[in-house]
C-alpha positions in Angstrom: 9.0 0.7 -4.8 11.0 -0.6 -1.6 12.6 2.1 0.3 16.0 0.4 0.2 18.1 2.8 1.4 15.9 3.3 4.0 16.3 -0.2 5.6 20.1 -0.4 4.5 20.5 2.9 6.8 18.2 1.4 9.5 20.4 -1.6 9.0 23.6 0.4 9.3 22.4 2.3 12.8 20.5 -1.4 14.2 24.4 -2.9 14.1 26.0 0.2 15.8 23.5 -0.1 19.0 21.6 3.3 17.7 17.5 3.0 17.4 15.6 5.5 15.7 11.8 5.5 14.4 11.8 3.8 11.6 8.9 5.3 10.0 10.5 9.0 10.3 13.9 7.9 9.4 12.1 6.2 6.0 10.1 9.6 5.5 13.2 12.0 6.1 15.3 10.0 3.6 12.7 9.8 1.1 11.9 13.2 1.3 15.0 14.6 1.5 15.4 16.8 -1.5 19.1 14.8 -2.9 17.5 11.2 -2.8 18.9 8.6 -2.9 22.5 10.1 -3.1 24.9 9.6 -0.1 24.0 13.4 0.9 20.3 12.2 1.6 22.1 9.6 4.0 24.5 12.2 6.0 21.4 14.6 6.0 19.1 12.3 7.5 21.5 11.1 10.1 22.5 15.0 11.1 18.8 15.9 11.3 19.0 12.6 13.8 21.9 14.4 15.8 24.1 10.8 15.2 28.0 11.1 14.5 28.4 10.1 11.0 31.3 10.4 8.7 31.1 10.2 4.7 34.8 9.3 3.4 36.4 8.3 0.0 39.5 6.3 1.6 42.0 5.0 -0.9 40.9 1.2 -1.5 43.8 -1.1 -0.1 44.3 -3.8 2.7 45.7 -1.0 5.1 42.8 1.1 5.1 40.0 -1.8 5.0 41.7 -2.9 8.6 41.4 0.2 9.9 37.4 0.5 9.5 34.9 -0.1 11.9 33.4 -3.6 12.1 30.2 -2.4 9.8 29.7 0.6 7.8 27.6 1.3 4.5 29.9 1.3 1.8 29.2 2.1 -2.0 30.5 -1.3 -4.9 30.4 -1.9 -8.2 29.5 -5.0 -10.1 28.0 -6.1 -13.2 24.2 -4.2 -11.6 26.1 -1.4 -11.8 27.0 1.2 -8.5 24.9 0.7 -5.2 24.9 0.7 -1.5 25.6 -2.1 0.8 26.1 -2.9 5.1 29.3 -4.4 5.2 30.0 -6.4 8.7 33.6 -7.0 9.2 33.6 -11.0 11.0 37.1 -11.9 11.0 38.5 -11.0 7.8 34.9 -12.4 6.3 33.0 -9.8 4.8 29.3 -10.1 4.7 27.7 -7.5 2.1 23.8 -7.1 2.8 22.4 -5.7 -0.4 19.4 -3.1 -0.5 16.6 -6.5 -0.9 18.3 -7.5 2.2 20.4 -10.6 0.0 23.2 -11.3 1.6 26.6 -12.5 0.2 30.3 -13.6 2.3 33.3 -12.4 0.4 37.1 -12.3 1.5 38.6 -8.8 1.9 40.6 -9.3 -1.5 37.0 -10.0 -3.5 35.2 -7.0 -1.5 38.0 -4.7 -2.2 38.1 -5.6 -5.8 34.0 -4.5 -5.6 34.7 -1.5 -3.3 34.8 2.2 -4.3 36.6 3.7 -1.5 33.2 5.7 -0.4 31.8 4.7 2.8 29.4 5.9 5.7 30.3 5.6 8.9 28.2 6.1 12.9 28.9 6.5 16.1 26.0 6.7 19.2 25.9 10.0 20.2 25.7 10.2 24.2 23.2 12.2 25.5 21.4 11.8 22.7 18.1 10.0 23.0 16.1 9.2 20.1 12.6 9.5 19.9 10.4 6.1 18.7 7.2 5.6 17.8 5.9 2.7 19.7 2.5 2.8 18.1 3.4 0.0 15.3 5.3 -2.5 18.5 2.1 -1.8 20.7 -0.5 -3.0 17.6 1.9 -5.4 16.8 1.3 -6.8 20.4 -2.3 -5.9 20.3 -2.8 -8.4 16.9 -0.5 -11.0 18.4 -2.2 -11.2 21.5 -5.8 -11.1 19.7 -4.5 -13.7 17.2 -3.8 -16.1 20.2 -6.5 -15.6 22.0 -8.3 -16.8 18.7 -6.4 -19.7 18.3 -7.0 -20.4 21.8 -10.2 -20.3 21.5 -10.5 -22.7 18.3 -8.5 -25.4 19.8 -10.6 -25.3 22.6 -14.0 -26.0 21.0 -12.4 -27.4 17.9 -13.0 -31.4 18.3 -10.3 -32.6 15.3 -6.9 -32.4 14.8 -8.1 -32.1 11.0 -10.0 -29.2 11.5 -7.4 -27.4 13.5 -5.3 -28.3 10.6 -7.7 -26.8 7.9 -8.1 -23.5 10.6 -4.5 -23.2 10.5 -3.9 -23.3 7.1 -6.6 -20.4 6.4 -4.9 -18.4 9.0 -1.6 -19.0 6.7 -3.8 -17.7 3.7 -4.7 -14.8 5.4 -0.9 -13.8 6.1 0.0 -14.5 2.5 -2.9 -12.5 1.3 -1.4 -10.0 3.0 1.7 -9.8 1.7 0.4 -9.8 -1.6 -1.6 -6.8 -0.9 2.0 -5.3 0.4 3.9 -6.5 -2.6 1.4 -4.7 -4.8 1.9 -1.5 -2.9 5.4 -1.0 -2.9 5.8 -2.1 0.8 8.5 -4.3 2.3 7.0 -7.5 4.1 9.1 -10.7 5.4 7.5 -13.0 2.6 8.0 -10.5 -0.5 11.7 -9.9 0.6 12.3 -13.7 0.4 10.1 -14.9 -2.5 10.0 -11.7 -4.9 12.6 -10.7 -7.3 12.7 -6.9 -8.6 14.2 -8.3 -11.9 12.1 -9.7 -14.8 14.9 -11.9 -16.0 15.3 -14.2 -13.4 11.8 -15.9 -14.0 10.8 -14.7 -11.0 8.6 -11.3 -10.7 5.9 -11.3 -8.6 4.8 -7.8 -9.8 4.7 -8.6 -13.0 1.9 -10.8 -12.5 0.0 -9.0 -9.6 -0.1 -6.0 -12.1 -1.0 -7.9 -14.9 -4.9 -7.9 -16.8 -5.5 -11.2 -15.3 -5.2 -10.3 -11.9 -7.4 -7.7 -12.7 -11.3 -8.6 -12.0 -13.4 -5.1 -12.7 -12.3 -2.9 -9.8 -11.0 -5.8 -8.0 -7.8 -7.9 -7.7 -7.1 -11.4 -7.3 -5.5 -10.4 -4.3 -8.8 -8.8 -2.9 -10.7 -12.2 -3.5 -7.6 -14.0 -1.8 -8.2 -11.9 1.6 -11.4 -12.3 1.5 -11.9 -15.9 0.7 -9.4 -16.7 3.4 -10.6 -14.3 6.1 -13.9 -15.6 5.5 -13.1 -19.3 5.8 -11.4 -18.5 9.4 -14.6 -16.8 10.7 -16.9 -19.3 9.0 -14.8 -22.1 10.5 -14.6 -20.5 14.2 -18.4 -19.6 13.8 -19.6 -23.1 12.5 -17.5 -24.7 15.4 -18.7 -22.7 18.0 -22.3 -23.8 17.0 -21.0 -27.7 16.6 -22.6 -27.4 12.7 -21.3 -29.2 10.2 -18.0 -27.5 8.4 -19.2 -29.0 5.0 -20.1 -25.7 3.1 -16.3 -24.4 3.9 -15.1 -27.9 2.5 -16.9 -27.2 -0.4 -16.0 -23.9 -1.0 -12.3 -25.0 -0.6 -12.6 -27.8 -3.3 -14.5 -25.3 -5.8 -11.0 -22.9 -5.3 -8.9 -25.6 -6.6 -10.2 -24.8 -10.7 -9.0 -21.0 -9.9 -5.4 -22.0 -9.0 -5.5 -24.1 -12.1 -5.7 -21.1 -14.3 -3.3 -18.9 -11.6 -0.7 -21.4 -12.7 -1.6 -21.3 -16.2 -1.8 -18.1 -16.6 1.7 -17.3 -14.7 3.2 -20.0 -17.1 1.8 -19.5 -20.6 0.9 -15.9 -20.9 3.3 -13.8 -18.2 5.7 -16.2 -18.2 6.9 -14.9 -14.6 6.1 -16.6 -11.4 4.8 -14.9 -8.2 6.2 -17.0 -5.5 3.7 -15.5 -3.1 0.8 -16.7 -5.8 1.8 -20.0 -5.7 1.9 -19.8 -2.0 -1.8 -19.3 -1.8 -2.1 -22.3 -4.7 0.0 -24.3 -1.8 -2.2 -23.6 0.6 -5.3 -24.1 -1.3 -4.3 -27.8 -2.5 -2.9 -28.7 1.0 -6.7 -27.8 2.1 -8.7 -29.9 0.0 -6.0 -33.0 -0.3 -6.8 -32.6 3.9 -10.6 -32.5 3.2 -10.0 -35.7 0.3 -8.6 -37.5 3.1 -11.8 -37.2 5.7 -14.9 -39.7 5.4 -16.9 -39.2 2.5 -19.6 -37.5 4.5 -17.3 -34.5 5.2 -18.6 -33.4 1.9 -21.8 -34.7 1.3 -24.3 -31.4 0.2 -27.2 -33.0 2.2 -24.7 -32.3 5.1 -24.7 -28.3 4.7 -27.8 -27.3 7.3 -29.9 -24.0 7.1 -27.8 -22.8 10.1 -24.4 -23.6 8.9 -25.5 -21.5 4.9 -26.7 -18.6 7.3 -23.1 -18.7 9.3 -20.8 -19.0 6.3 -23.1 -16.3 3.9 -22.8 -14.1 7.2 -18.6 -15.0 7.4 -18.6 -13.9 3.6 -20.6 -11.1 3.0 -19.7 -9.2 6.2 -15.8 -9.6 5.4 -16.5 -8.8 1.7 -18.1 -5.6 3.3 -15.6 -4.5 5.4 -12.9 -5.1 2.9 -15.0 -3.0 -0.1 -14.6 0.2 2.5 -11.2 -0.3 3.5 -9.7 -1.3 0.6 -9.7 1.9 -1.3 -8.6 3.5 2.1 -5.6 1.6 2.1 -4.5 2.5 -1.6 -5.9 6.0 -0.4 -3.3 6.1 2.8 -0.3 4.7 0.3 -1.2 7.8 -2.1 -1.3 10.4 0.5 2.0 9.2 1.7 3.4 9.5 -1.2 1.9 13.0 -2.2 3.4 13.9 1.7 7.2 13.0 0.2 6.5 14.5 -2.7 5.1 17.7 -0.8 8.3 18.1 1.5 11.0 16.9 -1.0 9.5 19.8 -3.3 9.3 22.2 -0.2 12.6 21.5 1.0 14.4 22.1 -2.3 17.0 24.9 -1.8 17.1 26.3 -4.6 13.4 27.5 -4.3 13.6 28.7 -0.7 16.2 31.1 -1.6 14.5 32.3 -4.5 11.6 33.2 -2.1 13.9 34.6 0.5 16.0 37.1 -1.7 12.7 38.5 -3.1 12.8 40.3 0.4 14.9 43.4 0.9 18.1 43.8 2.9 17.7 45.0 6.1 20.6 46.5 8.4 20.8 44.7 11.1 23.4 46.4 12.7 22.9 48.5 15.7 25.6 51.2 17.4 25.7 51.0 20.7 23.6 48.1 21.5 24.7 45.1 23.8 23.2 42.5 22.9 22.8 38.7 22.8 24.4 36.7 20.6 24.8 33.0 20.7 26.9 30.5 18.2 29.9 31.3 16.1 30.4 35.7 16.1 32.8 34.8 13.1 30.4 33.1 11.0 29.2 34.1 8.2 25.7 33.0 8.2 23.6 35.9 10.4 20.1 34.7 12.2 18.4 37.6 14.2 15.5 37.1 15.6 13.0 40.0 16.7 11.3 38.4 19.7 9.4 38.5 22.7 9.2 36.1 26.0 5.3 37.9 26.6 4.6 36.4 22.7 2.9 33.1 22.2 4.2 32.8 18.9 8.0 33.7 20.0 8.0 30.0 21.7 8.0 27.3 19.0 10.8 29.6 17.7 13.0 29.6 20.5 12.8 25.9 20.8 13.6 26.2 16.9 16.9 28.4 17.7 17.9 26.0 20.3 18.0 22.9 18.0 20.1 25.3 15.7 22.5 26.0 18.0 22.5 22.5 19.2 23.3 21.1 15.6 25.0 24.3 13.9 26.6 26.2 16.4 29.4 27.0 14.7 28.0 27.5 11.2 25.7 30.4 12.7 25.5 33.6 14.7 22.2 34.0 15.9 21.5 37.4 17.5 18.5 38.0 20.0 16.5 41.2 19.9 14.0 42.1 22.2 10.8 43.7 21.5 10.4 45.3 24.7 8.5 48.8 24.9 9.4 50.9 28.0 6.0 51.1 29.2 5.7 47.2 29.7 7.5 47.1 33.3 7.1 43.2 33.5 9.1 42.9 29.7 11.8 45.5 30.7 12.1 43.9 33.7 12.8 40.2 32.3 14.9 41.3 29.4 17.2 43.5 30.8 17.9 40.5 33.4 17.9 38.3 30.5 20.4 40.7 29.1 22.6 41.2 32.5 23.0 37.6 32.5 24.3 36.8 29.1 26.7 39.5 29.5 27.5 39.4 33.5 27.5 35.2 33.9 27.4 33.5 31.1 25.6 32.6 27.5 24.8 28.9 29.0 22.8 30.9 31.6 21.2 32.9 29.3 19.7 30.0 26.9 18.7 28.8 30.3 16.7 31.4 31.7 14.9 31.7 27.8 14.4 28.3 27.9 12.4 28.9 31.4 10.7 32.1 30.2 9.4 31.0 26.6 9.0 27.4 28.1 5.9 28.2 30.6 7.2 29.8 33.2 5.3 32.5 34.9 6.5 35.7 35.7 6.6 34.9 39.5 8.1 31.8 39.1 11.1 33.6 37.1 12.3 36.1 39.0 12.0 33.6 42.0 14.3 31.1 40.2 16.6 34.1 38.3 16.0 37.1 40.3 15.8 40.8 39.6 18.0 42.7 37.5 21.2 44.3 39.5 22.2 47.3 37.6 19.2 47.9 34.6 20.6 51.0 33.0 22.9 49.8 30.7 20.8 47.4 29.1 17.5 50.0 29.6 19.8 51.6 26.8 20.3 48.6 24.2 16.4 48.2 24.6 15.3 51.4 23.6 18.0 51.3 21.0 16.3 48.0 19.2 12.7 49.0 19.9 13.5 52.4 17.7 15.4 49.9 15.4 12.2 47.8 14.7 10.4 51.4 14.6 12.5 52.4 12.1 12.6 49.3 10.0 8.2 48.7 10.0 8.9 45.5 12.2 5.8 46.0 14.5 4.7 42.1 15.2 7.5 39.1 16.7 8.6 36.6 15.8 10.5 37.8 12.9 13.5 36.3 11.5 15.8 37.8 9.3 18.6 35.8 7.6 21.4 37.8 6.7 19.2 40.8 6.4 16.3 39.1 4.5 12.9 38.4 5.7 12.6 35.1 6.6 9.6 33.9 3.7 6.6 33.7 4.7 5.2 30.7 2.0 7.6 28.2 4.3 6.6 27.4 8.4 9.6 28.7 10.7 10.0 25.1 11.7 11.8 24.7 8.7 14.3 27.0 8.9 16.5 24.0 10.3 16.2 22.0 6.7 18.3 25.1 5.1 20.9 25.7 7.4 23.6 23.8 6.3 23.1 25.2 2.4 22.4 28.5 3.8 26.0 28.2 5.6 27.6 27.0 2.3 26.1 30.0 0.2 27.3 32.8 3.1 30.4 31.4 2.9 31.0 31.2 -0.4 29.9 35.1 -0.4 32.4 35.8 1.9 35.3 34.2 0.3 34.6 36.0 -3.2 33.9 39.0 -1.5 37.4 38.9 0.0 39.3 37.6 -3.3 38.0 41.1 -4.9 39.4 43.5 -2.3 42.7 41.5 -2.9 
């Protein structure tokens, strides 16, 4: 199944100047444990740091004018409720649907479609998203290999014809493809445009690709098509590179055309759907042998077909039926893990069962008298993150990079206290933490994140104190120090990092790195909490 929403959201940030990873932006929604509500959509784009805004506006003339130019918006029409990109072009609107279909429609035929919920962006500044480049660099890699190919051929080839009939299996091969990505659920340029997900148009290209006659034992008819057409463009680059005769690929063209005989029969008598794409490859197969009809009869005279050019073309075959027999399964294999990966994280990041798992733990005091310690985010919020660390523990880092992204997302949701283990023996801890401390309370918190950022980030020792110096006046905070290392004492907390949420154990069936899926719902419950709490001592 097409990830719609996906590409309507990819849509949505592509027409407000904001790029993203595509890949990872089609994971996170998919996975995201509400999909494919319109919380899956604000989720995503939070966990993408960009400014988003989910509104039910009252639906009227007035308010349309006063929305951006394009914004996802949720209609209603005889399909029932869905998601569209709605661009604003001078009182036209133009609705692109979730298959990509576009439609024009004044504002008084949109609004009478419209249900007053939208989604709205904004680019962040500052904010740089990451992108994977691997897919643009193959894409390059292919293109370039593709012309070099073609290059190549026209070079040695001495025909316009056979550049034709070259060209025209190179055309096979990109259909075949898209087959092979119609029957796995993914979006391709040719599917979009000749496949229909409904049955009652006529036109259903997965009804027939998952039909029993595309089925051949373990193989498809769109195995045989990428094989068959991969194998004439070798044979054919092969044969002419060796000036042999191209008559066995003639003659294996003209024995395909009784196979798309029966595709077109069996689409029209027993499915009674087309596959667009199907007839595609019957297109190209009758272009090929009405070109090969239209050569001198000796084009495809047997006697023609030489020892060397039966060698060639049984080689073309039999090595690309090869390669395709291992890959194939790997292919359906790499579709199947991916989907077992959504699966895996939408399950894992389900709420509910997280906080089952955490209030199994019991409540810890985190209070201490007397201490002075750091605190960053909201000191009014209700949700309560300490974290029981140390900048001499190699485990301590990835959660410090965690806290930061917190704070950087949820600062005011969360109050995230910072506890040093730090025993008095260690002179190099004391000696960082209680300058650690000095400057959170003496200069600033911004200095503070900054000098953990250096300390958990790599930093040496040396290099620390050279950059942040020693501490000033260390008694008051040698005091808050001992005070938290007799708290973890007292409360069997002998190994960092720990991280206690409200007082429970942060569980241990879930990676810390995930802590940043459950704060917003984890926000909502504290406060919730709090409000009841304070209704009853009213």
């Amino acid at each position: 199944m097409n990830n719609s929403l996906a590409t309507q959201v990819e849509l949505l940030l592509f027409n407000n100047a904001i790029s993203c990873d595509k890949e990872e932006l089609s994971f996170q929604i998919e996975s995201h444990p509400s999909y494919p509500s319109l919380h899956s959509i604000t989720g995503v784009l939070d966990h993408f740091n960009i400014d988003n805004i989910a509104l039910d506006v009252p639906i009227n003339q007035e308010t349309l004018s006063q929305l951006p130019n394009c914004f996802l918006a949720q209609i209603k029409d005889e399909s029932g409720m869905s998601f569209v990109i709605v661009n604003n072009n001078n009182e036209v609107y133009n609705l692109i649907s979730g298959d990509k279909k576009k439609q024009n429609v004044s504002s008084s035929e949109f609004l009478e479609k419209f249900t007053g919920i939208i989604v709205a962006v904004e680019k962040t500044e500052g904010i740089e998203l990451k992108k994977n480049n691997t897919s643009k660099v193959n894409t390059i890699l292919i293109s370039l290999s593709l012309m070099l190919l073609a290059g190549l051929f026209i070079k040695v080839s001495s025909s316009l014809s056979t550049a034709v009939y070259f060209l025209l299996s190179a055309i096979g091969v990109y259909i075949s493809r898209a087959i092979i990505k119609q029957e796995l659920g993914e979006q391709s340029l040719l599917g979009d445009a000749f496949c229909s997900q409904s049955t009652n148009t006529g036109n259903s290209c997965n009804s027939v690709l998952s039909s029993k006659g595309a089925q051949f034992g373990r193989y498809k008819l769109s195995d045989f098509s990428m094989v068959y057409f991969i194998g004439l463009v070798l044979s054919t680059l092969l044969l002419t590179l060796i000036e042999s005769s191209l008559t066995i690929v003639f003659v294996f063209s003209l024995i395909a055309i009784p196979i798309t005989v029966y595709s077109i029969y069996y689409q029209y008598a027993v499915v009674k759907q087309w596959c667009f794409l199907c007839l595609s490859v019957t297109a190209v197969l009758w272009i090929q042998a009405a070109l090969i009809l239209s050569l001198n009869y000796n084009s495809i005279v047997l006697s023609n077909i030489t020892l060397n050019a039966l060698l060639v073309s049984s080689f073309s075959f039999l090595s690309v039926f090869t390669i395709w027999n291992i890959l194939s399964p790997n292919i359906k294999l790499i579709k199947e893990l991916k989907e077992s990966k959504i699966k895996y994280f939408k399950f894992k990041r389900d709420y509910s069962l997280f906080e089952a798992l955490l209030n199994k733990s019991t409540v810890v005091d985190t209070t201490i008298t007397g201490a002075s310690e750091v605190v960053f985010g909201n000191p009014e919020a209700p949700l309560n993150i300490t974290l029981i660390t140390s900048p001499f523990c190699g485990h301590c880092k990835p959660v410090h990079t965690l806290i930061e992204q917190v704070l950087k997302k949820h600062s005011e949701k969360v109050q995230i206290h910072i506890r040093f283990s730090a025993h008095q023996a260690n002179t190099p801890l004391i000696n960082i933490t209680s300058r650690l401390l000095e400057l959170y309370h003496t200069e600033s918190k911004a200095k503070c994140l900054e000098a953990m950022h250096d300390i958990y980030g790599g930093l040496t020792s040396e290099q620390w104190f050279n950059k942040w110096g020693e501490t000033n006046n260390k008694a008051p905070y040698l005091n808050t120090l001992k005070l938290a290392s007799e708290w973890c004492k007292d409360k069997n907390i002998n190994f960092t990092p720990e991280i206690l949420i409200n007082g429970r154990s942060f569980p241990k069936e879930y990676e810390r790195s995930e802590l940043i899926y459950f704060i917003e719902d984890l926000y909502e419950n504290a406060n919730l909490k709090q409000t009841n709490t304070l209704h009853k001592t009213v």
